[in-house]
C-alpha positions in Angstrom: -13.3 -3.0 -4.3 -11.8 -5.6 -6.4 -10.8 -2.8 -8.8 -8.6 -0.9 -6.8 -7.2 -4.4 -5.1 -6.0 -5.3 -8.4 -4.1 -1.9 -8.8 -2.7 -2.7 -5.9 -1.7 -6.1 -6.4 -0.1 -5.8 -9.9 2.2 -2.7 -8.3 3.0 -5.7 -5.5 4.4 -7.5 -8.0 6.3 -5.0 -10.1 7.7 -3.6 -7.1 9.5 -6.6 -7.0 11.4 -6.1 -10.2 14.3 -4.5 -9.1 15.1 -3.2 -12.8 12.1 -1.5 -12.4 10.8 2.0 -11.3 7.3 1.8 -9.9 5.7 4.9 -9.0 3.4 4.7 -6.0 -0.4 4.1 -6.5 -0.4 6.9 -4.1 1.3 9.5 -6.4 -0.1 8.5 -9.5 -4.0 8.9 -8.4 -3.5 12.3 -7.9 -3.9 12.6 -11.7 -7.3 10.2 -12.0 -9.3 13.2 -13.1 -6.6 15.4 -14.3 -6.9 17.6 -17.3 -3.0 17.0 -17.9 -2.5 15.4 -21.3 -0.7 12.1 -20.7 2.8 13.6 -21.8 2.3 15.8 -18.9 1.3 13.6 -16.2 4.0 10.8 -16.8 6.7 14.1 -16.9 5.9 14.7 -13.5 5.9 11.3 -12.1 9.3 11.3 -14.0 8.2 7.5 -16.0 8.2 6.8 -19.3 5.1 4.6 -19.7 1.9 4.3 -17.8 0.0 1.6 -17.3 -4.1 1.3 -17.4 -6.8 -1.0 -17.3 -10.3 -1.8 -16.5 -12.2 -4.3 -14.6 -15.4 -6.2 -14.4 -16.7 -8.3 -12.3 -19.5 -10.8 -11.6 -19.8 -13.0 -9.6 -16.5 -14.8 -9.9 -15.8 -14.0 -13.7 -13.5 -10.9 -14.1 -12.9 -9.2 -17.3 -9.6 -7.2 -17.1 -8.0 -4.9 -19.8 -5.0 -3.9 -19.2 -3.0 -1.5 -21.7 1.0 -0.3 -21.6 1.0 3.1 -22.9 4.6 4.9 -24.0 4.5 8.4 -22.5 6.9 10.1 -25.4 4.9 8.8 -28.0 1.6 8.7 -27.0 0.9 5.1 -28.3 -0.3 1.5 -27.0 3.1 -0.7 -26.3 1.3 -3.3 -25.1 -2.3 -4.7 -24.4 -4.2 -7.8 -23.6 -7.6 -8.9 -22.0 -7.9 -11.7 -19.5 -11.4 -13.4 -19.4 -10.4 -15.6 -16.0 -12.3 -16.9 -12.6 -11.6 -15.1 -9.6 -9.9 -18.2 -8.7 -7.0 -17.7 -11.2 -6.5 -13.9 -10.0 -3.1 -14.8 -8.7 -1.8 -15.9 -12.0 -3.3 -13.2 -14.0 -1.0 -11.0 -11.3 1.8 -12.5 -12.2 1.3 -12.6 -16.0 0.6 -8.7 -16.6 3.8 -8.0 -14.6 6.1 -10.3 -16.5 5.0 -9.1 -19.5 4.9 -4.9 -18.5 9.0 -6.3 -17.1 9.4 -8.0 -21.3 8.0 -5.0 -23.0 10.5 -2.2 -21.0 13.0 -4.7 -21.4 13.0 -5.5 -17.6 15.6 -8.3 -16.5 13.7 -10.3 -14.1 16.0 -12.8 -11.5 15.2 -16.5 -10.5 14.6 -14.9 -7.5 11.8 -12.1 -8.6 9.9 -14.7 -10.5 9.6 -16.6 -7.6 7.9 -13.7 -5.8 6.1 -12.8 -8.7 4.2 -16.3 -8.9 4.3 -16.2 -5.1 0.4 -16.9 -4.0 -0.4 -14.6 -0.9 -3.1 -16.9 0.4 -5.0 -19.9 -0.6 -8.8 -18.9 0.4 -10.0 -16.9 -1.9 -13.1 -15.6 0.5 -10.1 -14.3 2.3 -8.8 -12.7 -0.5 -12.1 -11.0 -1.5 -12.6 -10.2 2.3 -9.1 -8.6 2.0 -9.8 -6.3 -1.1 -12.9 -5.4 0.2 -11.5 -4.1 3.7 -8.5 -2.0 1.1 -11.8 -0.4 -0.3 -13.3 0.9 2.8 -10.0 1.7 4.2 -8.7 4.4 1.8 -11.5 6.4 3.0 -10.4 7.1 6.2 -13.9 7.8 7.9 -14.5 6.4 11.3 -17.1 4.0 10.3 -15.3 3.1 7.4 -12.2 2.5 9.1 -14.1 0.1 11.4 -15.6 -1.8 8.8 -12.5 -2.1 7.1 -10.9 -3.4 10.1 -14.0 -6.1 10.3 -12.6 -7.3 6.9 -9.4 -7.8 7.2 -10.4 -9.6 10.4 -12.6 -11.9 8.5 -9.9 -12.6 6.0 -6.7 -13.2 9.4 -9.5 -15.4 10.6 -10.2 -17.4 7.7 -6.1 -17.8 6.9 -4.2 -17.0 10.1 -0.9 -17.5 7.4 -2.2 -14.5 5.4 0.2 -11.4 5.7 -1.6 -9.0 3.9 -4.8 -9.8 6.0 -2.1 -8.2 9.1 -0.8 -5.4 7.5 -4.4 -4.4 6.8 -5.1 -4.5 10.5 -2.1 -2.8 11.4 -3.1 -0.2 8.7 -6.3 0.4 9.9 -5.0 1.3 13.5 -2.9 3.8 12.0 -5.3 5.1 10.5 -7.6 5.3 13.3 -4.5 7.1 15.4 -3.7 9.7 12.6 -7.2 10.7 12.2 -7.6 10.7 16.1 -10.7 8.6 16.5 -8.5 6.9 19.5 -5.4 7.0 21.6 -2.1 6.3 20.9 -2.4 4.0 24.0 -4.7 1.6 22.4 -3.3 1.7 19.0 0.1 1.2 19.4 -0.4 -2.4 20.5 -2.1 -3.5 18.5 -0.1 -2.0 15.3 2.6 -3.5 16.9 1.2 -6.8 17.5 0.0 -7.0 13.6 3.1 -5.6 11.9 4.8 -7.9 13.9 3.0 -11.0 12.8 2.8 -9.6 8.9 6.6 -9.3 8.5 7.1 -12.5 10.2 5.1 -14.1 7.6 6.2 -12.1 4.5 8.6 -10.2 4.3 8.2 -9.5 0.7 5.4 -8.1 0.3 5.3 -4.1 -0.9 1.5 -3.7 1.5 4.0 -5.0 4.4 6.3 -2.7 4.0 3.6 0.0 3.5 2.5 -0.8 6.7 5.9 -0.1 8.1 6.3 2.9 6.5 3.6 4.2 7.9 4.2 3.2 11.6 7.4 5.7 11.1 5.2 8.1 9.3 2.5 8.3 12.3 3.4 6.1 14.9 5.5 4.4 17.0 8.8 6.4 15.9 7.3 9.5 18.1 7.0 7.4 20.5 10.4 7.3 22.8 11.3 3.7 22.7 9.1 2.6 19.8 11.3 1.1 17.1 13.2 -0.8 20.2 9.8 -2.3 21.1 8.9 -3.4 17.6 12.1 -4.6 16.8 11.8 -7.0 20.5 8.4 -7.7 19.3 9.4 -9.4 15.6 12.8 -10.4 17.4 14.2 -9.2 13.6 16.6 -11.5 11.5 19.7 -9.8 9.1 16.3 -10.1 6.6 14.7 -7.9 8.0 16.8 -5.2 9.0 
């Protein structure tokens, strides 16, 4: 779980380099266990590095590797091992993508490296509860839906401030709509309700805007009336929009 968090999370924050192109986790796992040579894979995601890394974890030491890899040549542009305590996560975040932004040469605003040292939530039980509810959620079985939706649950309850924790509810709705384990009826609120609440307390954050990327995907924008009702529901600001 804390694996593919951390994929996650360092996209978050490069997403917020506007000088950069970040392709999707989404798009880039469809290569994991490709036979493409690297050359190949990064042609078709149209990039011109990739970025990869491993993690260990125990208890609450981590050992991440993390390696910048120039897709013309072939070669390492840039690599470094952090030895940290799941406490210092957040830093570790922000670390590998101001130096992936220094090694392409990135400009990175005032503004962006405010975001980038923004911390999403203090608790870090909240946190772990968080990256363990992305785990189960990816799999989009029934069961593992629910306990997904447990998770992030345990992580709103723990930090009612934390955005992600809200997004990851609303996600899990979605997902239970689009696979059709219930009815729109008793989804929709309740995506509603934690979109809502997400954007209202982060509106920067690229797993909020996921979120409402998917509501247009699968939800509420079939529905006749549904961006009016979200919009009433977050009563949306000019930052918004």
């Amino acid at each position: 779980p804390f694996s593919e968090g951390l994929v996650d999370e360092i996209l978050d924050r490069l997403f917020r380099i506007g000088d950069l192109k970040v392709i999707s986790r989404t798009s880039s796992m469809r290569f994991k266990n490709s036979d493409l040579s690297l050359k190949e894979i990064a042609s078709k995601l149209g990039v011109s590095a990739v970025l990869e890394g491993s993690v260990q974890r125990s208890g609450d030491d981590i050992h991440i590797t993390v390696q910048l890899i120039d897709a013309k040549t072939d070669t390492h542009q840039w690599s470094n091992i952090y030895d940290k305590k799941f406490s210092d996560i957040f830093s570790v975040y922000a670390e590998v993508a101001q130096a992936i932004a220094s090694e392409l040469r990135a400009v990175v605003t005032p503004e962006e490296k405010k975001l980038l040292d923004k911390v999403p939530t203090k608790d870090m039980a909240a946190y772990d509860a968080y990256l363990t509810g992305r785990s189960y959620w990816r799999k989009l079985t029934k069961d593992d839906l629910e306990t997904a939706l447990k998770y992030f649950e345990q992580a709103r309850d723990r930090d009612p401030e934390f955005a992600q924790a809200y997004a990851g509810i609303g996600d899990v709705w979605i997902g239970l709509q689009q696979m059709g384990f219930v009815l729109p009826a008793e989804a929709r609120p309740k995506i509603l309700q934690s979109a809502a609440r997400a954007l209202e307390l982060d509106d920067t954050s690229a797993e909020v805007h996921y979120t409402l990327g998917l509501m247009k995907v699968w939800t509420l924008w079939d529905w006749q009336g549904g961006e009016e009702a979200f919009k009433k529901a977050i009563s949306l600001n000019p930052n918004h929009a």
